[in-house]
N, C-alpha and C positions, 0 to 999 in steps of 0.2 A: 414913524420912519425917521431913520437919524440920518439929515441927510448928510449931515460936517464928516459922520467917516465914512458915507459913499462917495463923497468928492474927494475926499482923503483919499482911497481908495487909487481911484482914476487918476489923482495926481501922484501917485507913487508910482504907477505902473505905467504912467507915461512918459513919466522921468528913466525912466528902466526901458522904451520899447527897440528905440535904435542901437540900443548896446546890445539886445539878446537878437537882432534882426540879424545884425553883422559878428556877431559871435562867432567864434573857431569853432568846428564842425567837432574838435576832440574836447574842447569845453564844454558844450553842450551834452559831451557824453560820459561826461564827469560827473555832471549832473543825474543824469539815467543810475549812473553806480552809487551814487549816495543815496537817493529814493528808492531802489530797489531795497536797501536793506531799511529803508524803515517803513515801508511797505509792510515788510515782512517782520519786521515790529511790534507793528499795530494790527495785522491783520485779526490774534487771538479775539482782544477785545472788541476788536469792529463788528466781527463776525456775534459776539455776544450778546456786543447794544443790538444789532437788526432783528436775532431772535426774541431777544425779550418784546421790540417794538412789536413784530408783526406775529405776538401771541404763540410761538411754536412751541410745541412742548418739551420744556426741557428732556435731551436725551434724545429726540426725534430724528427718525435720518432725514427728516424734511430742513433741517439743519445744512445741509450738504448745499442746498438752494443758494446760501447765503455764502458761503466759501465760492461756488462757481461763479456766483453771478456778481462777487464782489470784491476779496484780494486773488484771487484765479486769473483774471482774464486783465486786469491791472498790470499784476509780474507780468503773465505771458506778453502783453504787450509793449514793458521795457524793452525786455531781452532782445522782440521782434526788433523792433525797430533801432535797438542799438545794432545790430547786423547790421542792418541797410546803413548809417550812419558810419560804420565801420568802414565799410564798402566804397563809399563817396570818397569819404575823407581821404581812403589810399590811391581814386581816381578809377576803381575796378568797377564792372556792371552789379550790384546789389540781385539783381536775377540770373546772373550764370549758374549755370544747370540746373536752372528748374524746367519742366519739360512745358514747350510751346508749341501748339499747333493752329490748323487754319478749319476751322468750319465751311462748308462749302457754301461761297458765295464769297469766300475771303477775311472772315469776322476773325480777332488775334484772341487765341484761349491762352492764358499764361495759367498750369496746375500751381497752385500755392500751398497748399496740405498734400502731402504730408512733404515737409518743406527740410526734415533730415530721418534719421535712423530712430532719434527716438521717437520721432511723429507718428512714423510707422506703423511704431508697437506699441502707443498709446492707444490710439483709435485704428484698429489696426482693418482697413477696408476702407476707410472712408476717405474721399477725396473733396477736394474744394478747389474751383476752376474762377480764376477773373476773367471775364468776357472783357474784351475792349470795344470801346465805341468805334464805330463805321467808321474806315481813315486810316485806322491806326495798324503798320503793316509790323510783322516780327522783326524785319531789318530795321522799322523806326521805332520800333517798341520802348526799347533802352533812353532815346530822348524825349519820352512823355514820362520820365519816374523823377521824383523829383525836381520839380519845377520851380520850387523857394529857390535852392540851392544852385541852381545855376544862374541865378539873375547877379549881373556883376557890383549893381548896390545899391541890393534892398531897403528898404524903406520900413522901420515899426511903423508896427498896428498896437492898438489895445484892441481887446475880443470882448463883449461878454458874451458869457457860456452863462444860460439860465438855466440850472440844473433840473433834471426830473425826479421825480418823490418814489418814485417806485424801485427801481434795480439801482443798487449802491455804486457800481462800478458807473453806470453813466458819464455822471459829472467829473470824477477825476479822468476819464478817458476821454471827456469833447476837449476840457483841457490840454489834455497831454497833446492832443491833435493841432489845437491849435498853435502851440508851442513849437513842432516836432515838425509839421508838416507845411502850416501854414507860415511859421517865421513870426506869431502875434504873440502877444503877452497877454495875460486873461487876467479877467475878474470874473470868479465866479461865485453866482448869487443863487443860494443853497433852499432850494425847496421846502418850506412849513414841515412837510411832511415827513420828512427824512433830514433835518439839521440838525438833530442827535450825533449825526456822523461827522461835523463840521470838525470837532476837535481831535478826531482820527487822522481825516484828510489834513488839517494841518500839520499836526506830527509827521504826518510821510512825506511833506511836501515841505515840510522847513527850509531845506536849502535853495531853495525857488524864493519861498516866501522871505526869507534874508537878505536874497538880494534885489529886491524889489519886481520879481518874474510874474508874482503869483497872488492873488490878495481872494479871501474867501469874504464873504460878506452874508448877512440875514436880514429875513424879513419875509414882506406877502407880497404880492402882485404891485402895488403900489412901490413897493423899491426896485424891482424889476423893470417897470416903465421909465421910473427915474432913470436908471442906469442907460437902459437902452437908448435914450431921447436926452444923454447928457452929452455935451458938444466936446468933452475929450474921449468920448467912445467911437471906435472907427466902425467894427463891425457886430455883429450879433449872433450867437449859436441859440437854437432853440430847441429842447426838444420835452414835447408835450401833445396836447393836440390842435387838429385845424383852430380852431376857435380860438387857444392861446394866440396863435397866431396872427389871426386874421384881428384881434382885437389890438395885437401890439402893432400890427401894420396899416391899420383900417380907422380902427377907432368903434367905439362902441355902439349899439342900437340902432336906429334907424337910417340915420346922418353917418356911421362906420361903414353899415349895408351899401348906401349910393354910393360910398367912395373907392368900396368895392368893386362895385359894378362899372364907374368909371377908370379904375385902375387909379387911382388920385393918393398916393399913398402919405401916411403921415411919416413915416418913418423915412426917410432915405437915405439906407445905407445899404452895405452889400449883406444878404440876412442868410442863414445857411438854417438847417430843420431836421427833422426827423420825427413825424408826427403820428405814426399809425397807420391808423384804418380796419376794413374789413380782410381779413385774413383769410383764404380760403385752403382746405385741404381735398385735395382732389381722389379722391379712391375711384382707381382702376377697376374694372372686374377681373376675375380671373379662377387660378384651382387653386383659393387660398383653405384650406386644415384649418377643426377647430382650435389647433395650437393658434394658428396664423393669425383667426378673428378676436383670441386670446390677447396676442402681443399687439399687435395692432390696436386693440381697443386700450392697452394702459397706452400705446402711444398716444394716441388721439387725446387721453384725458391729461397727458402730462403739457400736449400742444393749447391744452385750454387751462390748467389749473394750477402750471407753475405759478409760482407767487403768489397764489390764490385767485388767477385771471388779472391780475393786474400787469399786462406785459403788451407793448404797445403793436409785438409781433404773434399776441395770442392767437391760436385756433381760430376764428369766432364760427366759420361756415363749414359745415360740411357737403360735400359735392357728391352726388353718388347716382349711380346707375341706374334708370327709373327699371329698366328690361332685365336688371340683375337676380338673383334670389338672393346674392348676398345680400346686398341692402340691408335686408331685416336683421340678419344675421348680426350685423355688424353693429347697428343702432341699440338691437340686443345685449353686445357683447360691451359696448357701452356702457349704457343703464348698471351693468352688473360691477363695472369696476367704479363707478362712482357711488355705490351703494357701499362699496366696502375701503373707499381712499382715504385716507387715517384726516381726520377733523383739523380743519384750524382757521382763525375767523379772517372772514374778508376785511381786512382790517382799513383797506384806501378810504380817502375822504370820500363819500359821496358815494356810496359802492351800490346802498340800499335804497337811494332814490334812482340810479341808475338800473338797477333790478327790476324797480316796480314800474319804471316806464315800457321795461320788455312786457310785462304783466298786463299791462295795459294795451299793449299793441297786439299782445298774443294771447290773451283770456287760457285758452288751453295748453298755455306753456307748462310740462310735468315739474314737481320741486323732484329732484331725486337725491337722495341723501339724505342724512337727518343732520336738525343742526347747523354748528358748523362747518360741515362736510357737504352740507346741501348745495347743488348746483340746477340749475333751469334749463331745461332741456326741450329748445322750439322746433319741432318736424313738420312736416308735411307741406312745403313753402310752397309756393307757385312762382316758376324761376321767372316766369314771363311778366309779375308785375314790377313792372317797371318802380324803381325810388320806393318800394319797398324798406321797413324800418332797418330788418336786419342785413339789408345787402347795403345800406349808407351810412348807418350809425355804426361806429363802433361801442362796443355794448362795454369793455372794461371794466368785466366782473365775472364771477363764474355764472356764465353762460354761454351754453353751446347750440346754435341752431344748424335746421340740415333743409336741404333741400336737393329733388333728384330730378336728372337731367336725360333726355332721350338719347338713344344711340343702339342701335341692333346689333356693334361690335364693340370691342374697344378703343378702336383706330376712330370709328367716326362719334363713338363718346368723347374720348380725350380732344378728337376737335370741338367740341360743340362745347367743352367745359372750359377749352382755354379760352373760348368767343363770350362764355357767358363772362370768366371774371376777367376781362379784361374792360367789358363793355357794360357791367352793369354792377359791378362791385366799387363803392368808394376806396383809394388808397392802393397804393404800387411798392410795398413796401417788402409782403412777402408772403408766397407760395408754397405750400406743400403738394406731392403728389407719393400716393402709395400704391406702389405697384407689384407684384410678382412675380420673381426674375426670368419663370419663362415668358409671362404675359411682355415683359418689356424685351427679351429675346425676340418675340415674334415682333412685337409694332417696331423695332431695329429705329433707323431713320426716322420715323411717326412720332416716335419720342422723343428722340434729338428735337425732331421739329416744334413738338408743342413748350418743351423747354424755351426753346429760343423765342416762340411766339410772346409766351406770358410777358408781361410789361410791368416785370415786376422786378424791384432789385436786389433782390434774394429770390431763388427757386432751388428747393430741397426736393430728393429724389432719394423717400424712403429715409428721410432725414426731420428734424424739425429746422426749420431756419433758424432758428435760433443758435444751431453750431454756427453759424459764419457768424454771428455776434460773438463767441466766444475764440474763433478761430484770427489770431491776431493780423494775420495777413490778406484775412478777405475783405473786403471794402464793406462798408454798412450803412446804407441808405437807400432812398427811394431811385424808381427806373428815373432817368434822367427825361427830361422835359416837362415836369412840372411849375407852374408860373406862378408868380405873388396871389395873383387874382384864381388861381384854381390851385392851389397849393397841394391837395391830396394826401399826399404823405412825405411829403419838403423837399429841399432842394439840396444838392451835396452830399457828400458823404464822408464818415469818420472812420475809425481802427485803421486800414489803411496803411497796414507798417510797413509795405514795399512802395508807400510812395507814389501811387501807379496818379495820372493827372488825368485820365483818358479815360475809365473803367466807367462800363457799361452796366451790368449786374456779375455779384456773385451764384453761384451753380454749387452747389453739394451734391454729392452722392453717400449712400451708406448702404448697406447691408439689408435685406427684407429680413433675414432673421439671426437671431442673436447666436452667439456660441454657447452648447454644441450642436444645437440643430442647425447653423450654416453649414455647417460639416457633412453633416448626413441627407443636406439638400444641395450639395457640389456648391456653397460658394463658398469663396475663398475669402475664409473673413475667420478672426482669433478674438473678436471683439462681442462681451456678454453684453447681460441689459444695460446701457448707459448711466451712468451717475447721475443725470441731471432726470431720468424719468422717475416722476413723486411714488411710483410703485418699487421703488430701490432700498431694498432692506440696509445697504453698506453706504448710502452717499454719502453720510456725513463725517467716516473713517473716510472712505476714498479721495474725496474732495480735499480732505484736509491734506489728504499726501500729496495729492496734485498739487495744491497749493505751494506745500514748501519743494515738490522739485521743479517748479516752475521758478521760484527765489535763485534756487545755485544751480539745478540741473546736473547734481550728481545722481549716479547712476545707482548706490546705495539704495535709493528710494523705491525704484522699479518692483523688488522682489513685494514689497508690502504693498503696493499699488497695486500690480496683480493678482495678490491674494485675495484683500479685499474687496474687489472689482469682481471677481467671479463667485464671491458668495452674495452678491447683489440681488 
């Protein structure tokens, strides 16, 4: 560990925090214009080193993985957030005419997606809602959005941002957050496992790093701690898992554990997270078509095997109907697309001892797949045991387990499913439910309801959660009220390009089926299989377009977007 240019580091960036604190709000977005184009830059070669890392085969549309999940959602979140910044600066509401309503009881829905004309006809059906925390009325909406920005004189922070190893985009977005939202200047110290991409991020971020904004840094765990426990570091972004956590707050082994338990913290500063957990997907019963148990099962397997299961908002649980016949159907329809999801290795550190510990808990867990295409497949759960392996660990690998839940309809299934994960699943970070659109026509309000019950901060409807990761304006973090000492899936949250100070969880909605059979099933939806599902023949042409009209947002780019997107 070198520590002379970690403190280097902290001393560069502390020398820099009061000048980008009180910075001109149009300065700041001078900034956003220079990194958007070298963003777009670097993104070729970025997108090149992750595939060679994470073994994909050249030519592969699994290639598309790496465009979305990494200069994609980067741009799209300049652009975002240069809007809102636009908006301040002229003194106008950042949220004028986006549509706001009131859930009954009074809770503030601000719709965020589709946030113009192109949003639209990008994803075209799909919606993304920020829920606001209890309190927050639509008359006082406007003064919980940006809260740096109004303080009359602010005060730098240095941040560290400990980057995560797994999805590229991460670390330059806790970044940008910190930056953009919070008014801190960051060090960010670049994960083993993914600082291959150190010298990308720096090219895009040069003009930050020139002027003292921005400072990347390497190393293992041990510079990490350093960083976090150095006396010119004010605050901390994490995101990894509990354990990371609790080991940089607690301390380690046994003597970490008590100070745990006493809440006795080593660290004391203000610490922000985003850790995980068990992730559950909720299937509805209903009159789902072998199309349906068709599309639905590459969803399921894209909610488990983007990245090769290494995604802290994976699948891990399935939830499903004990009184169903779909059930089988569905667990079937499963088995059969992971038998045939094009190979490529689990490449995370630790993937294979975390494998064999499910193997160990689960003796009859199925391998399905060959290879490595192989994923672990654990059924038959018993929801009732309590602290259960698969309902606490998260597993961070491809593995999918299921377990079925009682209910004689679907109204008092879907209640009994939102009581199990909220009550016996670790982590609050993010929910699926799949449902079909008459089944959700008929439970009307029953649905509203179990949406809002879940305690989670993200809940997709017919969606992966994983769009509000990618959707710039939805907030991205765990349900709010988790504590140092039960941490779950952390505290705070990021993307967050409208600013919002208040934001309870995000809501997606999308489509139960793709086009043309929305069509032929009355819903109003123009949007085929999605780019980011691993069963997508076109991602890695599609992805790529996204990518550069997300850079300028010309409209040029549409016509090849569409094309490619529907031979997907």
């Amino acid at each position: 560990m070198d520590t002379g240019r970690l403190d280097m580091a902290v001393a560069d960036t502390s020398a820099a925090k009061d000048r980008w604190a009180r910075l001109a709000i149009q300065k700041k977005i001078d900034y956003l214009d220079a990194i958007r184009r070298q963003v777009l830059a670097v993104a070729e070669p970025w997108v090149a080193a992750a595939v060679r890392a994470k073994g994909i085969r050249p030519g592969s549309p699994l290639a598309g993985e790496e465009w979305i999940s990494g200069p994609y959602p980067v741009l799209n979140w300049i652009v975002a957030v240069h809007q809102t910044l636009r908006a301040l600066a002229a003194g106008k509401d950042p949220l004028a005419g986006l549509p706001v309503r009131q859930r009954a009881g009074g809770q503030t829905v601000v719709q965020v997606y589709p946030y113009d004309l192109k949003e639209r006809l990008l994803l075209h059906g799909y919606t993304v809602e920020v829920w606001m925390q209890p309190g927050v009325t639509p008359t006082g909406l406007a003064a919980t959005v940006g809260g740096f920005y109004r303080q009359p004189d602010p005060q730098g922070r240095v941040a560290v941002v400990l980057g995560a190893g797994n999805i590229a985009s991460i670390a330059p977005l806790d970044m940008l957050y910190k930056l953009y939202a919070e008014g801190e200047v960051a060090i960010v110290k670049m994960s083993p496992i993914n600082d291959y991409l150190g010298p990308f991020f720096e090219r895009a971020f040069g003009p930050l790093i020139d002027d003292g904004y921005v400072r990347f840094v390497y190393g293992g765990g041990d510079a990490g701690d350093y960083l976090c426990r150095h006396p010119g570091v004010d605050t901390v972004h994490i995101t990894g898992s509990d354990r990371t956590h609790d080991l940089i707050v607690y301390g380690a082994g046994a003597e970490g554990a008590a100070r745990k338990a006493r809440d006795e913290r080593l660290l004391d500063k203000p610490i922000t997270s985003e850790l995980g957990g068990v992730g559950p997907t909720i299937v509805v019963p209903g009159p789902w078509t072998e199309a349906d148990l068709d599309y639905q099962a590459e969803h399921l397997v894209t909610q488990k095997l983007h990245n090769s299961g290494h995604n802290c908002v994976a699948s891990q649980l399935l939830v499903l109907p004990a009184a169903w016949d779909g059930s089988s159907m569905v667990l079937d329809a499963v088995r059969r697309q992971l038998r045939t999801v094009e190979a490529r290795p689990a490449y995370y550190s630790g993937t294979e001892r975390r494998r064999q510990a499910v193997v160990e808990h689960y003796p009859n867990a199925e391998d399905v797949g060959t290879g490595d295409a192989s994923c672990l497949l654990v059924t038959g759960l018993d929801p009732t045991e309590s602290g259960a392996y698969a309902f606490t660990e998260e597993f961070f690998a491809p593995v999918l387990a299921a377990t079925s839940l009682p209910g004689g309809d679907a109204p008092q299934f879907l209640r009994h499913a939102v009581q199990f994960a909220n009550e016996t699943l670790h982590g609050t970070l993010g929910a699926n439910i799949l449902i079909h659109p008459r089944t959700a026509a008929e439970l009307g309000a029953v649905l509203e309801e179990a949406v809002a019950d879940l305690r989670y901060g993200t809940v997709a409807v017919n969606a992966w959660t994983g769009v509000a990761y990618l959707s710039a304006r939805s907030t991205w973090g765990a349900f709010p009220g988790d504590t140092y000492a039960d941490i779950q899936s952390g505290i705070g949250v990021v993307h967050n390009a409208l600013l919002f100070d208040r934001a309870q969880k995000a809501v997606v909605r999308a489509p139960f089926h793709p086009f043309p059979r929305s069509v032929a099933n009355r819903e109003f939806s123009l949007s085929p299989r999605p780019p980011w599902f691993v069963t997508n023949k076109t991602a890695a042409v599609t992805t790529r377009r996204l990518t550069q009209f997300a850079a300028d947002g010309r409209l040029r780019h549409l016509p090849g977007i569409f094309a490619s997107a529907l031979r997907g």
